[in-house]
C-alpha positions in Angstrom: -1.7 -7.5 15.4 1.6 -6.1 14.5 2.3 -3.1 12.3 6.3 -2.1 11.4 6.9 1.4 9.7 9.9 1.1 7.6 11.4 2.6 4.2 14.4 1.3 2.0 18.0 1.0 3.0 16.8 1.1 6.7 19.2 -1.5 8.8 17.0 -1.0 11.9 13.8 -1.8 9.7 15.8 -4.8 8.8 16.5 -6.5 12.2 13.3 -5.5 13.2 11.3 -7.7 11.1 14.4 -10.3 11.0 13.2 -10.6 14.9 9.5 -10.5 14.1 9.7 -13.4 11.9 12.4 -15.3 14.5 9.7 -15.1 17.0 7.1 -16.7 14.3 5.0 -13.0 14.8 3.2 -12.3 11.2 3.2 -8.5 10.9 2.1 -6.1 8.5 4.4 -3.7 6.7 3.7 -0.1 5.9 6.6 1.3 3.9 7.7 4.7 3.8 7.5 5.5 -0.4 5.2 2.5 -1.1 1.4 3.7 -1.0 2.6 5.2 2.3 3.9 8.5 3.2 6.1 10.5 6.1 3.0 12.2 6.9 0.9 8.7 7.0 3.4 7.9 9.6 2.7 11.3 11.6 -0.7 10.7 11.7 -0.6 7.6 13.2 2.3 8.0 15.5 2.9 12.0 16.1 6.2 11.6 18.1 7.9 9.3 15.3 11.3 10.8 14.2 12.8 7.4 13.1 11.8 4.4 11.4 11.3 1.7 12.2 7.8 2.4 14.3 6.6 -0.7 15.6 3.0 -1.0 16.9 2.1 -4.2 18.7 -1.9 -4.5 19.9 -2.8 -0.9 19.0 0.5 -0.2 21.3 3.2 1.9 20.0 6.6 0.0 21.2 9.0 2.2 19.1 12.2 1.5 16.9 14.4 -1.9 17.5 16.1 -1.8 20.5 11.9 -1.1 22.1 11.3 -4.2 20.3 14.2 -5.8 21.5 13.2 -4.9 25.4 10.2 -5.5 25.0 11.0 -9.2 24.1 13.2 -9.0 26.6 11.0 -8.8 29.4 9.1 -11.4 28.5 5.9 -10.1 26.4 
């Protein structure tokens, strides 16, 4: 399972899930202002700072360039 944090007029947020759905990976978006809050995003993933969060198998990767290593390098 795949979860993105994002919010409007986020670029990052943008290519994230542009490379999510390049990879054929069906995720689940919980967007900062839409039924979720800053403070939703805390709770889940204390150290966030930026958006987007990206949380693959109950495993917080981080923003884009995470994601992007993380494809990277095989997974």
């Amino acid at each position: 399972m795949v979860i993105i944090w994002s919010k409007d007029t986020c670029g990052y947020c943008d290519m994230a899930k542009r490379l999510l759905a390049q990879k054929g990976i069906i995720f689940e978006e919980k967007k900062i202002g839409y039924g979720y809050t800053k403070e939703d995003l805390l709770n889940e993933i204390p150290n966030a700072r930026t958006v987007p969060q990206i949380i693959i198998d109950g495993k917080v990767i981080g923003g884009y360039n995470e994601l992007n290593n993380y494809f990277n390098k095989g997974n």
